[in-house]
Backbone as a ProteinNet text record, in pm:
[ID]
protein_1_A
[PRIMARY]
XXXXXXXXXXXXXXXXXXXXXXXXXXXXXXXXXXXXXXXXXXXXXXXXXXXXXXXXXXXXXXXXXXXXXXXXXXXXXXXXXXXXXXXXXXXXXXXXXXXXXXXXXXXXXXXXXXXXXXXXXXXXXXXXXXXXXXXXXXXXXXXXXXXXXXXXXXXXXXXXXXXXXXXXXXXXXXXXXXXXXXXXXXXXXXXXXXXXXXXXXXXXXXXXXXXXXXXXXXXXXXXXXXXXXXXXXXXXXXXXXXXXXXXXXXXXXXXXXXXXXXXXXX
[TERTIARY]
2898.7	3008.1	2965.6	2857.9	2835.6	2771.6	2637.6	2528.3	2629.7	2733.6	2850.2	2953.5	2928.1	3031.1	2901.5	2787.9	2722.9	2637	2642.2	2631.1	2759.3	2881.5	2963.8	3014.3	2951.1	2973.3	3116.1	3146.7	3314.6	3258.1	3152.3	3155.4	3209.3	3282.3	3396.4	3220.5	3314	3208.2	3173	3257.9	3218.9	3150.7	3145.3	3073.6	2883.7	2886.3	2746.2	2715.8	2785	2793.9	2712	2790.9	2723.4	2649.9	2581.8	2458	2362.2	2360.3	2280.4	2225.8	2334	2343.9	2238.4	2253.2	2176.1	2026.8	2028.3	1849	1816.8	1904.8	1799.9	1775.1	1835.2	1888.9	1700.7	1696	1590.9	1454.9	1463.6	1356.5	1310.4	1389.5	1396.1	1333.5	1350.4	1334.4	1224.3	1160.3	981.2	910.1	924.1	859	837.8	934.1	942.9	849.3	831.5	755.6	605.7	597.6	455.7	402.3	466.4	495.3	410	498.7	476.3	327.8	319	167.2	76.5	78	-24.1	-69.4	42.2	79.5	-33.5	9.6	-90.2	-192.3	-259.6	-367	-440.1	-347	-392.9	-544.4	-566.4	-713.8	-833.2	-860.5	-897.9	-918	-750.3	-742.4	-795	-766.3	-798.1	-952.8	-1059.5	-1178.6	-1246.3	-1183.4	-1295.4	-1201.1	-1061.6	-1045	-1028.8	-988.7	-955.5	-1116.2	-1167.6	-1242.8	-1397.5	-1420.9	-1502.6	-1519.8	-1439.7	-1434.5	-1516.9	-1546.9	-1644.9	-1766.2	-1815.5	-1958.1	-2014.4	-2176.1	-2252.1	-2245.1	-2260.8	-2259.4	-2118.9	-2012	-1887.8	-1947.6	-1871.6	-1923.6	-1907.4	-1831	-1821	-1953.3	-1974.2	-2121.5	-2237.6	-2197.6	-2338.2	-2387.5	-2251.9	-2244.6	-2306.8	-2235.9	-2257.2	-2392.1	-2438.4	-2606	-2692	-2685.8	-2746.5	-2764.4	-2650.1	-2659.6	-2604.8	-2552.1	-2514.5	-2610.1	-2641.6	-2753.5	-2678.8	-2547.7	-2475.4	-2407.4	-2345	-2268.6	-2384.5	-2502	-2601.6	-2595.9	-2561.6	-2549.2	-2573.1	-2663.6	-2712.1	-2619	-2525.7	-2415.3	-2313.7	-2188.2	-2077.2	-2075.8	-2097.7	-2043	-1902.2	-1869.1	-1664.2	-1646.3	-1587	-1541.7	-1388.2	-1334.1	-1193.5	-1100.2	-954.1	-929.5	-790.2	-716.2	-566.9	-522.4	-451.8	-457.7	-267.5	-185.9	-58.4	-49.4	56.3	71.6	92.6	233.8	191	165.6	65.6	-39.1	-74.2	-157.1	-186.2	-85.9	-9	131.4	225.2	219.1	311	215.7	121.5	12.6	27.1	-18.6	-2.5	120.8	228.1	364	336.7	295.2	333.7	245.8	110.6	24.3	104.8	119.1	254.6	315.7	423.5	574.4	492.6	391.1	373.5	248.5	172	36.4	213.5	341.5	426.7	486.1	491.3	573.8	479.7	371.6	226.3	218	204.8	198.7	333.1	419.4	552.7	601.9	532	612.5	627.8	575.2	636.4	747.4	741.6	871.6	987.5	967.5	1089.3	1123.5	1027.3	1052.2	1109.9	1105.8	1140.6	1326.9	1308.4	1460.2	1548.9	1469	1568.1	1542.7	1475.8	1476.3	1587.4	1601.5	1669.5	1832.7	1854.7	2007.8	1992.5	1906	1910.4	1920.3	1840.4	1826.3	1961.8	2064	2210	2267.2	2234.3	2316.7	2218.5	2113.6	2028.5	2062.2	2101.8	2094.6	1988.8	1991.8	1876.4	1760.6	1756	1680	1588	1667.9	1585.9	1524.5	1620.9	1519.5	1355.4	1375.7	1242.8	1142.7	1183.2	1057.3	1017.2	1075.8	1044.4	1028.5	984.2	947.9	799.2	844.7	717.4	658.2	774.6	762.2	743.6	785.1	709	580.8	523.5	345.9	323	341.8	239	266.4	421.2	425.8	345.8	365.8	271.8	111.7	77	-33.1	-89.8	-3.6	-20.1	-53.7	27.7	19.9	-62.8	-118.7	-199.8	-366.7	-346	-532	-484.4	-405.8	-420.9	-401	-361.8	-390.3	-541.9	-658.4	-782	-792.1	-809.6	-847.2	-850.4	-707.5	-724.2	-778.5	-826.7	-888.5	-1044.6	-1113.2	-1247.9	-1309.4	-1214.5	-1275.1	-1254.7	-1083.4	-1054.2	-1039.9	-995	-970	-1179.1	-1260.6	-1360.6	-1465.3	-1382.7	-1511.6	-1421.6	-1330.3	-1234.1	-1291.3	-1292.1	-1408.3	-1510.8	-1603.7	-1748.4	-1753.6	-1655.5	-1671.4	-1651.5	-1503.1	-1472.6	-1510.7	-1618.6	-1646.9	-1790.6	-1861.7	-1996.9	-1994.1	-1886.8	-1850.1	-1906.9	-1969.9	-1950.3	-2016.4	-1920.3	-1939.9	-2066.6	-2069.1	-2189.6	-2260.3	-2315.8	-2376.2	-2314.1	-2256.9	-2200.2	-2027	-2016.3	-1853.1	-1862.3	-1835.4	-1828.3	-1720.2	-1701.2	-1582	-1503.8	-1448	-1336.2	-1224.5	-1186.9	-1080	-954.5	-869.3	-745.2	-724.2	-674	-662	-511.4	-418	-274.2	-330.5	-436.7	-483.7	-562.1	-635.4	-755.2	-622.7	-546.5	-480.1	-365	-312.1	-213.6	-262.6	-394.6	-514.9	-510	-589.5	-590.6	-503.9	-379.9	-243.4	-165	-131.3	-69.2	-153.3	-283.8	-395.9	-337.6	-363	-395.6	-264.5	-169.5	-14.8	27.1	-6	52.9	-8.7	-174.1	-244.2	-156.8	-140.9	-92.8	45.2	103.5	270.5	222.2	136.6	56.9	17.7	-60.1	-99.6	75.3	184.7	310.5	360	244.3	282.8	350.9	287.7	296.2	435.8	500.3	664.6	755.8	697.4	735.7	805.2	677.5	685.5	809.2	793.6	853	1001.7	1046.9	1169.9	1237.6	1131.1	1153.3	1239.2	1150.4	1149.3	1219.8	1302.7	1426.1	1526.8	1520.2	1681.5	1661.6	1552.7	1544.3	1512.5	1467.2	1405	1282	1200.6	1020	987.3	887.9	894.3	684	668.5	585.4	478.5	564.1	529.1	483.9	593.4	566.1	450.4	445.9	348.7	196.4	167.1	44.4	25	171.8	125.4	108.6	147.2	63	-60.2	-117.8	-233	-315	-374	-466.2	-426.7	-315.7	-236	-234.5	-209.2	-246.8	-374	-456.1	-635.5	-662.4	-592	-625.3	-604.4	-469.6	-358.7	-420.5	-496.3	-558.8	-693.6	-761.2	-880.9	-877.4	-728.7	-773.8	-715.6	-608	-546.9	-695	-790.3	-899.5	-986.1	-1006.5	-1082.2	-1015.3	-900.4	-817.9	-847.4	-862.5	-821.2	-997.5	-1036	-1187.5	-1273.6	-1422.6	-1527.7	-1584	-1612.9	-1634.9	-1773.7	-1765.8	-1879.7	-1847.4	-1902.4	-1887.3	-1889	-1976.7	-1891.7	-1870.7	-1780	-1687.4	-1526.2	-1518.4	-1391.7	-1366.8	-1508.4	-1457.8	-1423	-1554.1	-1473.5	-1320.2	-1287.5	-1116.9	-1023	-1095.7	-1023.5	-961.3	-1108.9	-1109.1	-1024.8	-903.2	-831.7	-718.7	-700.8	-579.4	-531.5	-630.8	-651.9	-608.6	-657.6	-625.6	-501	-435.7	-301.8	-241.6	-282.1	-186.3	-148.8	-284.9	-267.5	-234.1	-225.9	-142.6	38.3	12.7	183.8	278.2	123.3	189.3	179.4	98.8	125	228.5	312.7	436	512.6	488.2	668.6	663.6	490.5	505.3	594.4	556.8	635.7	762.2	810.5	957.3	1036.4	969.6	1011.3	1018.8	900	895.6	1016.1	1024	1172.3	1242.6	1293.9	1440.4	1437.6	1410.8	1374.8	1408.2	1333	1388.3	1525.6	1588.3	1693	1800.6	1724.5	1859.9	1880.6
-81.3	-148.3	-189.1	-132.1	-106.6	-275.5	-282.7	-388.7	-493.1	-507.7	-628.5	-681.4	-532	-587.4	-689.8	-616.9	-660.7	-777.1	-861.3	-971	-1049.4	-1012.4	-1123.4	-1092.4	-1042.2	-1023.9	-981.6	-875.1	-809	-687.7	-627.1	-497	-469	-357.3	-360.2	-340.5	-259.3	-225.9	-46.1	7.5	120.4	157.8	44.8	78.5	18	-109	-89.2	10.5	82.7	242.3	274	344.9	436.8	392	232.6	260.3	247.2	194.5	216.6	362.4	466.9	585.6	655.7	628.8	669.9	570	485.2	438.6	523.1	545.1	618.3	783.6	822.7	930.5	965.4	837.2	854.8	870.6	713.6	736.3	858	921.1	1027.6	1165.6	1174.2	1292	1208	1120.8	1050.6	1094.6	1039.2	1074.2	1200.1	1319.6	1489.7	1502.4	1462.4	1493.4	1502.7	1357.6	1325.1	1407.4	1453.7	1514	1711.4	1719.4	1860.4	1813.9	1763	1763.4	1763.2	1643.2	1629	1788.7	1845	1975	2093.4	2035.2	2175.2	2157.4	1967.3	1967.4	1936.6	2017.3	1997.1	2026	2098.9	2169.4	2057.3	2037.9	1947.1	1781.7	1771.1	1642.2	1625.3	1711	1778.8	1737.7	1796.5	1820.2	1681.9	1630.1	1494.1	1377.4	1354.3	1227.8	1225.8	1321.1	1301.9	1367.2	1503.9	1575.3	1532.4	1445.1	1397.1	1284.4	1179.8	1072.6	1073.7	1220.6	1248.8	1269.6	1302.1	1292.1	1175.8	1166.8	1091	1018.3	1105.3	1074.1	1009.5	963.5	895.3	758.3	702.9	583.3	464.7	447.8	330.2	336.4	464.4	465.6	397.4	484.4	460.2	342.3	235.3	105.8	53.5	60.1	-33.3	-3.9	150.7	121.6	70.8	45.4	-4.2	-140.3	-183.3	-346.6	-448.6	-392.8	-450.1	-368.7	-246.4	-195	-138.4	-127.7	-64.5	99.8	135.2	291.4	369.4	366.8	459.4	585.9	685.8	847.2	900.9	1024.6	1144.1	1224.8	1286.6	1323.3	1313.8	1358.7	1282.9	1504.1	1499.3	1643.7	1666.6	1705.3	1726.6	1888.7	1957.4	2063.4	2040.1	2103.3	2094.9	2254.5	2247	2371.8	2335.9	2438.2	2423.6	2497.4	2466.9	2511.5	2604.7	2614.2	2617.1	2685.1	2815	2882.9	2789.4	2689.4	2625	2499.3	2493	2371.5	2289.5	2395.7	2366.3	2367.9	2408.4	2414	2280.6	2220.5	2124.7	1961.1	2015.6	1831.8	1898.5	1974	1984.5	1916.3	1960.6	1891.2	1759.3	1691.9	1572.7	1477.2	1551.7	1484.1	1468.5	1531.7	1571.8	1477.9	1425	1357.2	1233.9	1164.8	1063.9	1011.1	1109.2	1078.7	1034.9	1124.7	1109.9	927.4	970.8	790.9	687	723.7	584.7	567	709.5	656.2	601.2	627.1	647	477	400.7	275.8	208.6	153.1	32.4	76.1	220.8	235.3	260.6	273.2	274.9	130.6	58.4	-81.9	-141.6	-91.5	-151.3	-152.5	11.7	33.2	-32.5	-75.4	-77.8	-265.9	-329.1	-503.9	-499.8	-393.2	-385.8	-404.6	-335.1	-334.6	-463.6	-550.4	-625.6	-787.9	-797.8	-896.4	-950.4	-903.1	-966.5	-1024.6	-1023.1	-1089.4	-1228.7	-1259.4	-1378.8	-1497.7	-1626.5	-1723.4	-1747.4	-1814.4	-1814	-1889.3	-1986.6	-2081.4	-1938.9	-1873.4	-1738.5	-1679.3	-1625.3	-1505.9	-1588.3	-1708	-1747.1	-1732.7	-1793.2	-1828.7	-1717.4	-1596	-1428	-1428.8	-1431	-1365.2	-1265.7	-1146.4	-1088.1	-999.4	-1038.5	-952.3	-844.7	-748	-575.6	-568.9	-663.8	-623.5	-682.9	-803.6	-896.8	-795.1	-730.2	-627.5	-520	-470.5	-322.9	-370.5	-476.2	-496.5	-540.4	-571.1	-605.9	-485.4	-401.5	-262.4	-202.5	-145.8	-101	-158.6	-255.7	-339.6	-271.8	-303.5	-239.6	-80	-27.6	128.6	154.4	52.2	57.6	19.7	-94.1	-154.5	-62.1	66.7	126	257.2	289	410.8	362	275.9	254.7	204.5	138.2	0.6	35.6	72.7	76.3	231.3	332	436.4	528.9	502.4	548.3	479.8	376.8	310.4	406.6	445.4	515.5	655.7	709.5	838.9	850.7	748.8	755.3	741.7	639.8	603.6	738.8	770.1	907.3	995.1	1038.5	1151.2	1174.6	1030	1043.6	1019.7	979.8	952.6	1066.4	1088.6	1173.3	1129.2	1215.6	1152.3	1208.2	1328.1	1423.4	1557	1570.3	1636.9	1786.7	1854.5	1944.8	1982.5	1827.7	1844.4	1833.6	1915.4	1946.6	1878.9	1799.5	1739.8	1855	1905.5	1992.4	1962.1	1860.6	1799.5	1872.3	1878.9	1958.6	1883	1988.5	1881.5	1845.9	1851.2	1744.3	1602.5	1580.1	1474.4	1381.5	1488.7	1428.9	1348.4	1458.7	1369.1	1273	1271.5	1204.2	1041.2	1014.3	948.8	851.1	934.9	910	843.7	966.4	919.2	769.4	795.8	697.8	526.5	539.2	411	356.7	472.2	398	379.7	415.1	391.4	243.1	239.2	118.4	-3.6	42.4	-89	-124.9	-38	-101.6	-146.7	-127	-224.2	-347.2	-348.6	-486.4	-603.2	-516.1	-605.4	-724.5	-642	-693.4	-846.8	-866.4	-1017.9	-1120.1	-1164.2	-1263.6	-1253.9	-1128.8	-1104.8	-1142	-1101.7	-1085.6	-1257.1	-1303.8	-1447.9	-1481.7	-1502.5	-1589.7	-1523.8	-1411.7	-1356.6	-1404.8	-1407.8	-1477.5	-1634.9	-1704	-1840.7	-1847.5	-1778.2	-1767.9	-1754.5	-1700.9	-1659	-1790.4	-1873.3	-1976.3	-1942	-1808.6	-1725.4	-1825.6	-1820.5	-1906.3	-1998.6	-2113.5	-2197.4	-2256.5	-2318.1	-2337.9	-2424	-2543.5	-2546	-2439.7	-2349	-2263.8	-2182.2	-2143.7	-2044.7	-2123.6	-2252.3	-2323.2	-2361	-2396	-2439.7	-2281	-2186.2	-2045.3	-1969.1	-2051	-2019.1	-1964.3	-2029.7	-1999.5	-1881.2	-1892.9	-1715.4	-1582	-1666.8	-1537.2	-1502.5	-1597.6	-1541.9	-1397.5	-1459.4	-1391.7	-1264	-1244.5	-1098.4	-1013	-1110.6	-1069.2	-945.4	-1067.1	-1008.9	-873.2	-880	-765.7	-650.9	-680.9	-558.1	-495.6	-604	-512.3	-454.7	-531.3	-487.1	-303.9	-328.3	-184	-54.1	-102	-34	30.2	-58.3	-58.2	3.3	42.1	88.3	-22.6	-15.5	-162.6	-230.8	-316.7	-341	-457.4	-656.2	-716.9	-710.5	-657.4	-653.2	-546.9	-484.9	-391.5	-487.9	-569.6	-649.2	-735.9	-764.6	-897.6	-862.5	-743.5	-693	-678.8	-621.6	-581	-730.1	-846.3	-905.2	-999.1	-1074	-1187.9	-1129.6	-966.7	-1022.7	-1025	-1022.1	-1035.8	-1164	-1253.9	-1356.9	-1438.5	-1380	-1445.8	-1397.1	-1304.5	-1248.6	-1356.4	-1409.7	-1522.1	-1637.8	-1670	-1795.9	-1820.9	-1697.6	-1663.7	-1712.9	-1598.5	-1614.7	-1783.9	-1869.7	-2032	-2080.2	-2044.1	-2138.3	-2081.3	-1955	-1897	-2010.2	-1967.1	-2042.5	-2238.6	-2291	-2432.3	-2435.6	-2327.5	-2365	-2352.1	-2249.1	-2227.8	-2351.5	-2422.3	-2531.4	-2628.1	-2681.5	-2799.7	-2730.2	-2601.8	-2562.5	-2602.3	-2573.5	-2636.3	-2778.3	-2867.8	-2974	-3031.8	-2990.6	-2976.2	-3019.3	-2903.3	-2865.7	-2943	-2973.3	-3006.2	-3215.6
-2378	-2309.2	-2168.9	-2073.8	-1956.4	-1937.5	-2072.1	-2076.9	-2122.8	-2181.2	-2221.9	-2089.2	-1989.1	-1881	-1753.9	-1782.2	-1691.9	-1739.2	-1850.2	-1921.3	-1885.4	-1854.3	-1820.7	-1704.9	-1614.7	-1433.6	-1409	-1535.4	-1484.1	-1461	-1396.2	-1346.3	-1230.5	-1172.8	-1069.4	-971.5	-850.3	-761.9	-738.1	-831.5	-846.8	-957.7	-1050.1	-1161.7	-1109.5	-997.1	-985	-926.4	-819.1	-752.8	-825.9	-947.2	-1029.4	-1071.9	-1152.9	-1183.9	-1085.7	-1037.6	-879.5	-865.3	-850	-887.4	-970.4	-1067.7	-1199.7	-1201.1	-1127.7	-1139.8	-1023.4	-944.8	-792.5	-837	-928	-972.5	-1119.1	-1220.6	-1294	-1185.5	-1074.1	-1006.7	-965.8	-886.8	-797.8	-952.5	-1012.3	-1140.6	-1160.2	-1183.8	-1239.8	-1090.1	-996.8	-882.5	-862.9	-879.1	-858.7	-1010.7	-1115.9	-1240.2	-1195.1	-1145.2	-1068.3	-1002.4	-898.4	-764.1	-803	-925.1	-973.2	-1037	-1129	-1179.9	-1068	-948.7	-860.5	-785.7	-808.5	-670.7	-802.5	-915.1	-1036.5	-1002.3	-959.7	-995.7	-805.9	-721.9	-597.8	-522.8	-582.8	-537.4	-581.4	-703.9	-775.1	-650.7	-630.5	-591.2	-468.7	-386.1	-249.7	-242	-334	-284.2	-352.7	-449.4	-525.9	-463	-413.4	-383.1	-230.7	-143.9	-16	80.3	33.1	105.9	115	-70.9	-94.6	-1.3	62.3	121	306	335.2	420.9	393.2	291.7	213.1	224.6	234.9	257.4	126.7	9	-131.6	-157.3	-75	-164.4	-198.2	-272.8	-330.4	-261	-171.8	-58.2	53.8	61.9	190.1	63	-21.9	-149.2	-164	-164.8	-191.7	-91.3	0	117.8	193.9	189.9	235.4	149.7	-4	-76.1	-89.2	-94.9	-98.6	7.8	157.8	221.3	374.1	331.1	430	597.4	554	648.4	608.4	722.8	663.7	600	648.5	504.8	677.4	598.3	688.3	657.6	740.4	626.8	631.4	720.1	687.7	759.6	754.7	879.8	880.4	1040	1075.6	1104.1	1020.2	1005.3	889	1001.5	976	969.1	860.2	873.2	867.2	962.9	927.3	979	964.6	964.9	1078.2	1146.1	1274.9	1283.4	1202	1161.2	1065.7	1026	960.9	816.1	872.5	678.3	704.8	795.4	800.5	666.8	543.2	412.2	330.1	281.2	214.2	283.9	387.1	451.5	415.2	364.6	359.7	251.7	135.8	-21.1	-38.1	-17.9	-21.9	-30.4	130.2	146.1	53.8	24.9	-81.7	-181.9	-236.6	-402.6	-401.3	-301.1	-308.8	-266.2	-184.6	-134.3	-266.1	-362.1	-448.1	-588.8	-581.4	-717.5	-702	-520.9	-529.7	-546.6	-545.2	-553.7	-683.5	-794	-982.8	-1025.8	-923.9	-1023.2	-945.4	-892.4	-804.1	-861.3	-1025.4	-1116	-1172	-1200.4	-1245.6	-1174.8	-1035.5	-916.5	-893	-880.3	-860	-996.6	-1113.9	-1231.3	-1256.9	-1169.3	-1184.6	-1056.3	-956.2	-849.1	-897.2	-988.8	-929.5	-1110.5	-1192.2	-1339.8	-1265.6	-1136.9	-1086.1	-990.3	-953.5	-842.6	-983.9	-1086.1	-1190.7	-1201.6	-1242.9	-1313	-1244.4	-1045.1	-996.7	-999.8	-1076	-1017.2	-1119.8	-1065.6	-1158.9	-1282.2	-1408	-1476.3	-1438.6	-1380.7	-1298.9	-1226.2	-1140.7	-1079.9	-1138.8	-1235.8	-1324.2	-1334.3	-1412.3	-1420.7	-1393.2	-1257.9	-1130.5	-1088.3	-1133.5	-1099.8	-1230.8	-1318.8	-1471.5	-1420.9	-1435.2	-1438.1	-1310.5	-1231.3	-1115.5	-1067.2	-1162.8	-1150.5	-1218	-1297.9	-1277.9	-1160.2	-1049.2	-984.6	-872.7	-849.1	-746.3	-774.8	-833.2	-890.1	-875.6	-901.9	-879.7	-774	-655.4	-566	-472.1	-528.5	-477.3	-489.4	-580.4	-634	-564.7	-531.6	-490	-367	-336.8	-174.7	-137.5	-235.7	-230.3	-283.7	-342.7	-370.1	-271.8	-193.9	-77.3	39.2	65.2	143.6	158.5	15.9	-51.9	-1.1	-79.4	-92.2	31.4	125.1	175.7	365.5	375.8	492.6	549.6	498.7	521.1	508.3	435.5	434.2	603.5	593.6	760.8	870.3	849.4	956.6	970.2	891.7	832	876.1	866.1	859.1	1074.6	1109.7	1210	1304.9	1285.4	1377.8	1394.6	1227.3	1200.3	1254.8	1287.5	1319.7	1517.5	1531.3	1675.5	1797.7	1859.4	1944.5	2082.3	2190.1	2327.7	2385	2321.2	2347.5	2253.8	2242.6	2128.5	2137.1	2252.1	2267.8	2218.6	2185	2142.9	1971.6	1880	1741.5	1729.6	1640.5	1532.6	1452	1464.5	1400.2	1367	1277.2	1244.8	1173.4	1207.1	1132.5	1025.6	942	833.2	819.5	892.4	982.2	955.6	1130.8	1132.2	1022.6	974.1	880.3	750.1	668.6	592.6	655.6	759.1	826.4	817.5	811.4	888.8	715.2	661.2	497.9	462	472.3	310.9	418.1	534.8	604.8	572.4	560.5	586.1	487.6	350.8	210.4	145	218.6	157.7	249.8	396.1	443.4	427	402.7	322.3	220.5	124	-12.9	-0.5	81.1	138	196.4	265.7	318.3	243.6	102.9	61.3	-69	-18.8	-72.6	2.7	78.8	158.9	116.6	18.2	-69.7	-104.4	-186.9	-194.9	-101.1	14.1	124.8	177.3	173.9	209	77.1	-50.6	-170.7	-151.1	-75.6	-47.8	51.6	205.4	288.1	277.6	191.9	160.4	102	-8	-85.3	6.8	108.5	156.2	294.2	337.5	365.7	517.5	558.9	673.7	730	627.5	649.1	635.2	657.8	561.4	580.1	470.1	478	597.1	646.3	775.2	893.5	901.4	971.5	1009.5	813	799.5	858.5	800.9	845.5	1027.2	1052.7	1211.2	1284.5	1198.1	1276.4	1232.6	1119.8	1121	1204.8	1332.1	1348.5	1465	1428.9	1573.9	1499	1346	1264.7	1215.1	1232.3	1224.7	1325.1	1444.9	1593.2	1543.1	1500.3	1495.3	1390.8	1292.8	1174.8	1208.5	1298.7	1365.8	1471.1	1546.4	1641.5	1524.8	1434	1357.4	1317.8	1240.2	1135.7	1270.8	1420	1488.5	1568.1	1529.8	1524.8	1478	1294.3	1239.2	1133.9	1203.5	1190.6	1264.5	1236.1	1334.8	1413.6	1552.1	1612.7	1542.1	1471.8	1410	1333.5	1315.6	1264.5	1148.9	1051.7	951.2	885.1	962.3	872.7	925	1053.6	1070.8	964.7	936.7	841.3	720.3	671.3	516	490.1	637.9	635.1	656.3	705	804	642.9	575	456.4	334.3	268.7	175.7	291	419.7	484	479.7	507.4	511.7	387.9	275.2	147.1	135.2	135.3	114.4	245	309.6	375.3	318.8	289.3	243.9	86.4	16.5	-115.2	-24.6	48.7	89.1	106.4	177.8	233.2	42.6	-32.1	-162.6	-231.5	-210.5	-275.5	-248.6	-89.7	12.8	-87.9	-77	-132.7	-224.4	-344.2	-464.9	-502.7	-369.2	-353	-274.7	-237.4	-163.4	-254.2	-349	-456.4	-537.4	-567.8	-686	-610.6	-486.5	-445.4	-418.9	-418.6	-396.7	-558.7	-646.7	-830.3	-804.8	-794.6	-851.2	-720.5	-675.3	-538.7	-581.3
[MASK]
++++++++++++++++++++++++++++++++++++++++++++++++++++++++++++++++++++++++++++++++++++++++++++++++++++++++++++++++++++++++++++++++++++++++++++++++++++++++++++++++++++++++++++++++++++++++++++++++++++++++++++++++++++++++++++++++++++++++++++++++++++++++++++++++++++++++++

């Protein structure tokens, strides 16, 4: 009866309440499922995906002194230790709930765009057919991107940093994962541009003009962010700087085609 009321747009406003309700309600129980497995398999995860990522041997140094002849270290000196009674128990946690919401995001996004779909004309639905893989996948490169690519030069850089040979790197491990889970989670929202823009451009915020006559202000912003967020070194800016770049100019050919559709139909 619920899928018959919401096929002919007589659902009151307490009935989207409640389902609203009940998708934040499944999400929330898949994410805590996640959440518990990651937390069984914490130790494990701890030492091959986060601890490993200071090793000379991870596979981004491996790469990159091999065939690009940079990052090759014999080792990064980084001691880690917890400086706080539940120092380790308070980042296990936050690993858990932040590693449950990263597997579990097509299906949070599946449920929250399943309650957002019925209010969209069919013309809409369309031009969105397919939108929780290109999001999920959008996501996903940039939680690789910030795993392999950006969060390991951050590592290699800080960890080999020193002002003087007398000061030891002793990194807490607060900072050390704060550093990590924060990089490789806000990369992968970053790399959601493109949405960003075709949403923008839908509600009639952006427009493609725009986006091009600021090109070259957003090269600039592009360049000091990776020169930021990077080790000072040409190319580790650029590795970071060229998919920002493409995730822009993905974003100006969204806004085009959202512009030629209204133009269609108008």
């Amino acid at each position: 009866m619920e899928e018959q009321n919401e096929e002919q747009g007589t659902m009151s406003f307490l009935q989207h309440l409640e389902e609203l309700r009940w998708r934040l309600v499944r999400s929330v129980a898949v994410i805590l499922v996640m959440a518990i497995v990651i937390w069984c398999y914490q130790d494990w995860i701890m030492r091959n995906i986060f601890i490993s990522m200071s090793k000379k041997d991870f596979v981004t140094f491996e790469f990159c002194c091999k065939y690009l002849n940079f990052m090759c270290v014999e080792e990064i000196p980084v001691d880690f230790q917890s400086t706080t009674v539940s120092g380790q128990f308070s980042y296990g946690l936050m690993m858990s709930f932040l590693g449950g919401l990263v597997v579990s995001f097509p299906y949070v996004f599946h449920q929250l765009w399943s309650f957002v779909k019925p209010g969209l004309k069919a013309n809409e639905k369309k031009m969105v057919k397919g939108i929780v893989f290109y999001v999920s996948m959008l996501f996903f490169l940039g939680i690789l991107f910030g795993y392999f690519v950006v969060t390991p030069m951050s590592v290699q850089f800080f960890g080999t940093y020193q002002i003087t040979k007398e000061i030891k790197n002793n990194f807490t491990i607060s900072s050390y994962m704060s550093m990590v889970l924060s990089t490789v989670f806000y990369t992968g929202l970053f790399f959601l541009l493109p949405v960003v823009a075709y949403i923008t451009a839908k509600i009639g915020i952006i427009s493609s003009g725009f986006l091009k006559k600021y090109r070259k202000h957003s090269i600039v912003v592009v360049l000091i962010l990776a020169a930021v967020i990077t080790p000072p070194d040409m190319i580790s800016q650029i590795i970071v700087s060229i998919p920002i770049l493409l995730l822009y100019e993905i974003g100006i050919l969204v806004v085009v085609r959202v512009e030629k559709k209204r133009v269609t139909e108008g």
